[in-house]
C-alpha positions in Angstrom: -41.1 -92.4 -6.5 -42.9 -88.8 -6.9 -40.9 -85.9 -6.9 -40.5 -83.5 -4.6 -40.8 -79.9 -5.2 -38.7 -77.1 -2.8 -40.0 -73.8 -2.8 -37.9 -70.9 -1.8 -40.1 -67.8 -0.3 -40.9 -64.3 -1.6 -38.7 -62.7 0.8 -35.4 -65.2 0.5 -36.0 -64.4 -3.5 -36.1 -60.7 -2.9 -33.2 -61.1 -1.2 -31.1 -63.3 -3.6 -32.1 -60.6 -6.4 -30.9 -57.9 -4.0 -27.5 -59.6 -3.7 -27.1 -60.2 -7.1 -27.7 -56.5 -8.3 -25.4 -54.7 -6.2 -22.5 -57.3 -6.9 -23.7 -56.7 -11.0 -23.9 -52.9 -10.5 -20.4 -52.7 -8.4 -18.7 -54.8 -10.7 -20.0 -52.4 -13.9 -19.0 -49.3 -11.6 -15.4 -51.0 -11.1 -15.1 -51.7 -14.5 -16.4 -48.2 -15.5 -13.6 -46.7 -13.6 -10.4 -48.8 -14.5 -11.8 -47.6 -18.5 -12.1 -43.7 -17.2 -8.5 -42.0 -17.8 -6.5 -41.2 -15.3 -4.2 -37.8 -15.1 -3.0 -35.8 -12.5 -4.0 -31.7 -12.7 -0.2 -31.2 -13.3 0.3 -33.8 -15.9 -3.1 -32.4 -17.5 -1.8 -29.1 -17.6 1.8 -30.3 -19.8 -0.3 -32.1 -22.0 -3.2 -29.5 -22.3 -1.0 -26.0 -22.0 -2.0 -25.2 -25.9 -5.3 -25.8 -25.3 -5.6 -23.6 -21.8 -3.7 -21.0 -23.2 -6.1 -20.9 -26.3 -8.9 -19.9 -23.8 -6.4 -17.7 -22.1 -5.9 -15.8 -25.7 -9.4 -16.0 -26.4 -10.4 -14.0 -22.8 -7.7 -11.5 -23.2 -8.7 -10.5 -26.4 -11.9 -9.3 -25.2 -10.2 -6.6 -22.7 -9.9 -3.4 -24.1 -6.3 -2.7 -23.9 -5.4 -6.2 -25.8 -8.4 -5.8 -28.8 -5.8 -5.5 -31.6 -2.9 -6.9 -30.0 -0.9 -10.1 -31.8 -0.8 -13.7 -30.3 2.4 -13.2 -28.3 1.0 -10.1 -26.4 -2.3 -11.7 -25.7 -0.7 -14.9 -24.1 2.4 -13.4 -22.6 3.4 -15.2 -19.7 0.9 -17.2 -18.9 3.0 -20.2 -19.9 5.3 -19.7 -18.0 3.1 -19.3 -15.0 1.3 -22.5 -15.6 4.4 -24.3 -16.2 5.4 -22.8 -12.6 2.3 -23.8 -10.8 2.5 -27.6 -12.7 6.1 -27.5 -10.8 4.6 -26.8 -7.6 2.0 -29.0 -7.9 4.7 -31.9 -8.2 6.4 -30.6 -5.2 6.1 -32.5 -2.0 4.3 -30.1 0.5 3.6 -30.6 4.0 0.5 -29.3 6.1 2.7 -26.6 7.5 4.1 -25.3 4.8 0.6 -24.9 2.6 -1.0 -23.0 5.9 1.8 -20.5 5.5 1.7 -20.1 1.4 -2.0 -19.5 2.5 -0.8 -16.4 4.7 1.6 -15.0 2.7 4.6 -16.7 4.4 5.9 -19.0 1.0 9.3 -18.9 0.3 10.0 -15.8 -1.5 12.4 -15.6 -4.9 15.0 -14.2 -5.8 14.6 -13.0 -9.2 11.1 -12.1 -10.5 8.7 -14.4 -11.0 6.4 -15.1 -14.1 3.6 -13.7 -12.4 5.7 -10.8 -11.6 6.8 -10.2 -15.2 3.4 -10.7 -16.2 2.3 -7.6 -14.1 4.3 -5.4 -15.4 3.7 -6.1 -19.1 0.1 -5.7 -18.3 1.1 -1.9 -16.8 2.7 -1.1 -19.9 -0.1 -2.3 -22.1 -2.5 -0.4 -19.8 -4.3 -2.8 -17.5 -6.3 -1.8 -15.0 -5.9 -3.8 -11.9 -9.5 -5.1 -11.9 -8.7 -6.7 -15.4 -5.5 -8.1 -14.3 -7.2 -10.1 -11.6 -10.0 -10.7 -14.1 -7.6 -12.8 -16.2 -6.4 -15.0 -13.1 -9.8 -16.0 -12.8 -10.7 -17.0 -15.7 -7.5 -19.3 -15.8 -8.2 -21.0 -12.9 -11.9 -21.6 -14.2 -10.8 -22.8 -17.7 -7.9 -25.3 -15.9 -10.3 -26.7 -14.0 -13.1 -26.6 -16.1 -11.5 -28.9 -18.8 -9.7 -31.1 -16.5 -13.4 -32.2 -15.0 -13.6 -33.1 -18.8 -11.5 -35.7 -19.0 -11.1 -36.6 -15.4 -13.3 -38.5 -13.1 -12.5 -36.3 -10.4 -13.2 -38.4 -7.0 -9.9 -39.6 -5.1 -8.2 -37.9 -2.6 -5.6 -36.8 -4.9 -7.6 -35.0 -7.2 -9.0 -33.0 -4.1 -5.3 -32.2 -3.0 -4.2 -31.2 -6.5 -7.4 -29.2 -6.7 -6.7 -27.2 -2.9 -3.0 -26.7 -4.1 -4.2 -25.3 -7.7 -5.9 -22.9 -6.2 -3.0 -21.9 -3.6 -0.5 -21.8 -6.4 -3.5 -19.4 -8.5 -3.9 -16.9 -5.1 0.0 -17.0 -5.0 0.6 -16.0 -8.3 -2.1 -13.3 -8.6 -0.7 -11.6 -5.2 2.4 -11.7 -6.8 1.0 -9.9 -9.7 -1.0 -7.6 -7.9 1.7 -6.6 -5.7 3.7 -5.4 -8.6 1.3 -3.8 -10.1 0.2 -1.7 -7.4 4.1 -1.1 -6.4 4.7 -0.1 -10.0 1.7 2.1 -9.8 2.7 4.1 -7.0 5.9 4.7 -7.9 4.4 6.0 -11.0 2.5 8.4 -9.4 5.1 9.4 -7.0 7.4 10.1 -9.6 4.8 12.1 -11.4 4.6 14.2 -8.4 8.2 14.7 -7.9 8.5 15.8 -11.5 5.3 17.9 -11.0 6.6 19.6 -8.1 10.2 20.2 -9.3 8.2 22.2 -12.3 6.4 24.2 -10.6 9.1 25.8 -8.3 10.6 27.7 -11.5 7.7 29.7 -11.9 7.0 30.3 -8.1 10.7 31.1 -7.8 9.7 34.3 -10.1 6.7 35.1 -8.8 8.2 35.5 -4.8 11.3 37.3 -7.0 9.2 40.0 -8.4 6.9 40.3 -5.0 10.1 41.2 -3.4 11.4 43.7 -6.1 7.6 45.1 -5.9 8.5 45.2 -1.9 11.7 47.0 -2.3 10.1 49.7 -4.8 9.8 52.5 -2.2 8.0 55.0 -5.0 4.6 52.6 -5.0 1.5 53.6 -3.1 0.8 51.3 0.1 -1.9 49.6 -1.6 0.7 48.1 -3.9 3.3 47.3 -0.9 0.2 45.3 0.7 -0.6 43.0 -2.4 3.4 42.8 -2.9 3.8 41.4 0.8 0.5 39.6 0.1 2.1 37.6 -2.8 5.3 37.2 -1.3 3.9 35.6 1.7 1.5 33.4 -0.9 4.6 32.2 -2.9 6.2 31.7 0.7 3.8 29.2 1.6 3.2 27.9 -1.8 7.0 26.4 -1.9 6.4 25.1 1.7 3.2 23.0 0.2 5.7 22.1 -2.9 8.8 21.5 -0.1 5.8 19.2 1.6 5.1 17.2 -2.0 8.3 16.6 -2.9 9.4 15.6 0.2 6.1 12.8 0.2 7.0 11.5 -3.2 10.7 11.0 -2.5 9.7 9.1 0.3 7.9 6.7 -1.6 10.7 6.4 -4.2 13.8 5.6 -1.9 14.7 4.9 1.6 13.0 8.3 3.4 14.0 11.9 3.9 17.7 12.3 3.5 19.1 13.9 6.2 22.6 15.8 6.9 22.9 15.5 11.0 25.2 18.2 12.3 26.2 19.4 15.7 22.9 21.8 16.7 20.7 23.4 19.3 17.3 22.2 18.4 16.7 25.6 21.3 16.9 28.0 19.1 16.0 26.2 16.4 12.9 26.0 17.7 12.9 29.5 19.0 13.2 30.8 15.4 10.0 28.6 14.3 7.9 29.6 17.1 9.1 33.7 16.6 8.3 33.3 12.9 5.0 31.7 13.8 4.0 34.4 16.0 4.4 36.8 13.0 2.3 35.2 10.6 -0.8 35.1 12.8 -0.3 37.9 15.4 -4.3 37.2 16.8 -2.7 33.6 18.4 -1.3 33.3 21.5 2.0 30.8 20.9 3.9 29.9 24.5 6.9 28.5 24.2 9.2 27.0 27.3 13.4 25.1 26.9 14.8 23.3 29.1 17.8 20.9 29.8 20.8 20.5 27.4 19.0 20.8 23.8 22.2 20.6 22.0 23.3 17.5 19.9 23.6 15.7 16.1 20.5 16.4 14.3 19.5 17.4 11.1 19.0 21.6 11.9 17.3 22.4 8.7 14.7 19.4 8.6 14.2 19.8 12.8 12.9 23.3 11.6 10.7 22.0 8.9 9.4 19.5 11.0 8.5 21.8 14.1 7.1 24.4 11.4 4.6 21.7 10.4 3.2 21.0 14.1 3.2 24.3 15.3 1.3 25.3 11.8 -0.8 22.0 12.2 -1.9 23.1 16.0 -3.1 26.9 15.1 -5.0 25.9 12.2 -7.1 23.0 13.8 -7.6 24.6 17.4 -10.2 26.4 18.5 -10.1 30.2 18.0 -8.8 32.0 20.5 -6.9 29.1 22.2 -3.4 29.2 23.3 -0.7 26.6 21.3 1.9 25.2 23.6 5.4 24.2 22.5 7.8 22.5 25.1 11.1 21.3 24.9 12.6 19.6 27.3 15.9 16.9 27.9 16.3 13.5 29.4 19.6 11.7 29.9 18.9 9.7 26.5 16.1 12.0 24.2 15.1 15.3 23.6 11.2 15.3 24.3 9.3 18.2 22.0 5.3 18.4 22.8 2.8 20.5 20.9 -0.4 21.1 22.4 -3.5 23.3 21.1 -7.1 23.3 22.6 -9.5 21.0 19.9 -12.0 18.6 19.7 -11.5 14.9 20.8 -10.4 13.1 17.8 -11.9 9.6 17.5 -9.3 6.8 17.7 -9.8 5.5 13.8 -8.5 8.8 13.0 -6.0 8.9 15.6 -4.7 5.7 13.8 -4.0 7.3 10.0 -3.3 10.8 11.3 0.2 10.6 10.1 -1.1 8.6 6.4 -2.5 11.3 4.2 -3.8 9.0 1.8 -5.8 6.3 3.7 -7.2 10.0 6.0 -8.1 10.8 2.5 -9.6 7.3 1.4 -11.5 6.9 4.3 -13.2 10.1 4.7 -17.2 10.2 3.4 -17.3 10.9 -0.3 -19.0 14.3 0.7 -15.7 15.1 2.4 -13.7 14.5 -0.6 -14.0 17.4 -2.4 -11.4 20.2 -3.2 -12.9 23.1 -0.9 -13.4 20.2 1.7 -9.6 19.3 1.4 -7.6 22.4 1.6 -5.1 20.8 3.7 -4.3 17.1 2.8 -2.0 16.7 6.2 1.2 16.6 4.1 3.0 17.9 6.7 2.1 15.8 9.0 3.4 13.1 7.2 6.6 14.7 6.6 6.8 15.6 10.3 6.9 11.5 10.9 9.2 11.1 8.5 12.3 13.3 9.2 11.5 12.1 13.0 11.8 8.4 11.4 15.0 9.5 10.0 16.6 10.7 13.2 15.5 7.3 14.4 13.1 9.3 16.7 9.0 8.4 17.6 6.1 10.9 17.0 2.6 10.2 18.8 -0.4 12.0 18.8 -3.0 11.7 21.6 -6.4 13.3 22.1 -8.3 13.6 25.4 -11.4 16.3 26.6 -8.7 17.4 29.4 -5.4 17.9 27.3 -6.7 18.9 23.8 -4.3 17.5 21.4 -0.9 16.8 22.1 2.0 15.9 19.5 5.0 14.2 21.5 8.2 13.8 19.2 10.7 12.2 21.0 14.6 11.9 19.9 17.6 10.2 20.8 20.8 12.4 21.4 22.7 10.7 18.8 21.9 9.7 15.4 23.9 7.4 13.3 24.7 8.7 9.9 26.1 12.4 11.9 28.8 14.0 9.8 32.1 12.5 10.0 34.2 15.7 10.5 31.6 17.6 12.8 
C-alpha cells in the first residue's frame, strides 16, 4: 500500500515557529527574573549603608570646608538620616498623607531631626548653603544609582519605593535648609545687635561733647553752628542705631517689648509733629485730634513709631508739598493717618514696603548701591512692629488723587497694660 505524504504549508509552519519562540523566549525571561535578586530600596539601604556612606565620605571630601577633616566629620549624620528615611520607607502611607509631605504638611517632631542636626554641624564647619544641598543630591543619586545595580527595577513596588525615596530626600533637605537659614539669620541678627550696642558708646560722647561745645558761650558762632550740627548728627545717628537694634531684636525673640501705660497718644503726637516742624522749618506739617485719644499704650514706642511716618512722609514727598497727620477715635480704635503728596507706588512695592530686606533684594542691582540706599526703610519696619505689638494694623495705600497715605489703626486696650496703672 504506498504511503502517503501530508504536507503542512509555508504559512501554518511560520506560524508553528512563531508560537514556539515566544513560549521559548517568555519562559527564558521568567526564568531570568526568578534568578535576578530581589530587595526592597529600604532593605538595600540596611544592607548597603557602609557602602552609600563611603560615596557620601568620598563627595564631602571634595568641598572645601571638609578637605582635611577626619572620617567622623565627613560622614556626620548621614546615617542617621538614611536609617530615618529606610524607617519611612517601611511605613504604611496613604495617598493623602504623601500629597501633604509633598507640601510641607508631614507631621512635624518634636525633637530635632537628623537632618536638622546635620545642618547645624555643617554651619559650624562653614557650609555654604549651596554645598549643603549639594550633598543631598548627590545621596539621592548614589542610593539610587547602586540600587539599579543590583536590582531589576520594574514592579510597582520599586516605582513606589522610588517616589517615596525621593519625598523622604526633599523632606530632609527642607528640614536642613530650614535650619540653616534660621541659624543664619539669627547669626546675623545677633551681629547686628552686638554691632549696634557698640556703637552707641562712642556716639554717646560724641552728642556729649557737641553739647558741652553748645553750652561754651565764649566760642565764635561758626563753632556754635558745627556744635548744633553734630549734635543734631549724633541725634539722628542713635535714631538709625534705636531703628537697628530694634530690627535685630525682632528677629531674635517674640517682637518689640512694650511697657503699655495709661497715655494720651494727643499730645504724644503733638510733641512728634512740633519737633518735626523744627527740624525742617521749609515743610508745611498740618496736624488735626479728635475724639477721646487717651488709653493703654506704650507712650514711648507710640512716639518712635509716629516719628518714623511723619519722617518717612517729608523725605519721600514732593518738595514743597504739605504732610498731613490726623488722629481721630472710634468706639473701639484709635485711627492715625499720614498723608504726603508722592508718586503712585506700584503695587509689588506696595506689598514689601514694610520688609526692608526683600525691598532691598528685589530692587535692580544698579539700585543696590550705598549712595543709592541711604535709607534702608528701617523705620518702617519698626513702625509695623510696635503697631503689631499693641495688637494694632498699619496699611499703606497709594493712589494719583490721595498721594500716600499710612493708616495705623489701634485698639483701645492692649493686653499686657501694667498691672498697677
Amino acid at each position: 500500500m504506498p504511503t502517503e505524504t501530508v504536507t503542512t504549508p509555508l504559512c501554518e509552519n511560520r506560524f508553528l515557529l512563531n508560537t514556539y519562540s515566544v513560549k521559548l523566549k517568555n519562559y527564558f525571561l521568567t526564568t531570568l527574573e526568578t534568578q535576578l535578586p530581589s530587595m526592597n530600596l529600604s532593605d538595600f539601604i540596611r544592607s548597603n549603608l557602609e557602602h552609600i556612606l563611603q560615596e557620601w565620605e568620598e563627595f564631602a571630601s571634595t568641598l572645601g570646608p571638609l578637605e582635611d577633616a577626619n572620617k567622623f566629620e565627613l560622614r556626620d549624620h548621614a546615617g542617621a538620616v538614611l536609617k530615618t528615611i529606610a524607617l519611612d520607607l517601611d511605613t504604611p502611607q496613604l495617598e493623602q498623607q504623601s500629597i501633604d509631605k509633598s507640601k510641607g504638611l508631614g507631621p512635624q517632631a518634636i525633637e530635632d531631626t537628623a537632618a536638622e542636626t546635620h545642618a547645624a554641624d555643617r554651619v559650624a564647619a562653614g557650609f555654604t548653603s549651596e554645598q549643603v544641598m549639594a550633598e543631598f543630591r548627590a545621596l539621592r543619586s548614589s542610593v539610587l544609582r547602586l540600587w539599579a545595580r543590583k536590582v531589576e527595577i520594574t514592579t510597582a513596588r520599586d516605582i513606589q519605593d522610588m517616589i517615596r525615596f525621593n519625598e523622604a530626600i526633599d523632606q530632609a533637605q527642607s528640614e536642613s535648609m530650614a535650619r540653616y537659614a534660621t541659624m543664619l539669620r539669627e547669626a546675623q541678627n545677633l551681629f547686628l545687635t552686638i554691632l549696634g550696642h557698640d556703637v552707641r558708646t562712642p556716639l554717646g560722647a560724641i552728642s556729649m561733647g557737641a553739647q558741652v561745645l553748645l553750652h561754651d558761650q565764649s566760642l565764635p558762632s561758626k563753632a556754635l553752628k558745627v556744635g548744633l550740627r553734630i549734635f543734631n548728627s549724633s541725634k539722628r545717628m542713635d535714631e538709625i542705631v534705636r531703628d537697628l537694634l530694634d530690627f535685630s531684636t525682632t528677629h531674635l525673640g517674640d517682637g518689640i517689648p512694650i511697657d503699655p501705660h495709661t497715655v494720651d497718644l494727643r499730645e504724644i503726637c503733638a510733641n512728634v509733629v512740633d519737633e518735626a516742624r523744627t527740624y525742617h522749618p521749609d515743610r508745611k506739617i498740618t496736624f488735626q485730634a479728635s475724639g477721646s485719644l487717651t488709653g493703654a499704650w506704650d507712650g514711648a514706642r507710640m512716639a518712635q513709631a509716629f516719628s518714623n511716618l511723619i519722617s518717612n512722609a517729608i523725605q519721600h514727598s514732593l518738595p514743597g508739598t504739605e504732610v498731613d497727620v490726623n488722629l481721630s477715635d472710634s468706639p473701639s480704635e484709635v485711627l492715625l493717618e499720614v498723608k504726603n503728596c508722592a508718586d503712585v507706588i506700584p503695587p509689588a512695592k506696595l506689598r514689601t514696603f514694610f520688609d526692608p530686606v526683600r525691598r532691598f533684594a528685589i530692587r535692580p542691582a544698579s539700585e543696590r548701591s550705598v549712595e543709592a540706599n541711604a535709607n534702608l526703610g528701617l523705620g518702617l519696619y519698626v513702625v509695623k512692629e510696635i503697631v503689631r505689638a499693641h495688637d494694632g494694623t498699619i496699611s499703606v495705600a497709594s493712589t494719583v488723587a490721595d498721594g500716600v497715605t499710612f493708616s495705623v489703626r489701634l485698639p483701645h486696650l492692649t493686653p499686657h497694660r501694667r498691672i498697677d496703672d
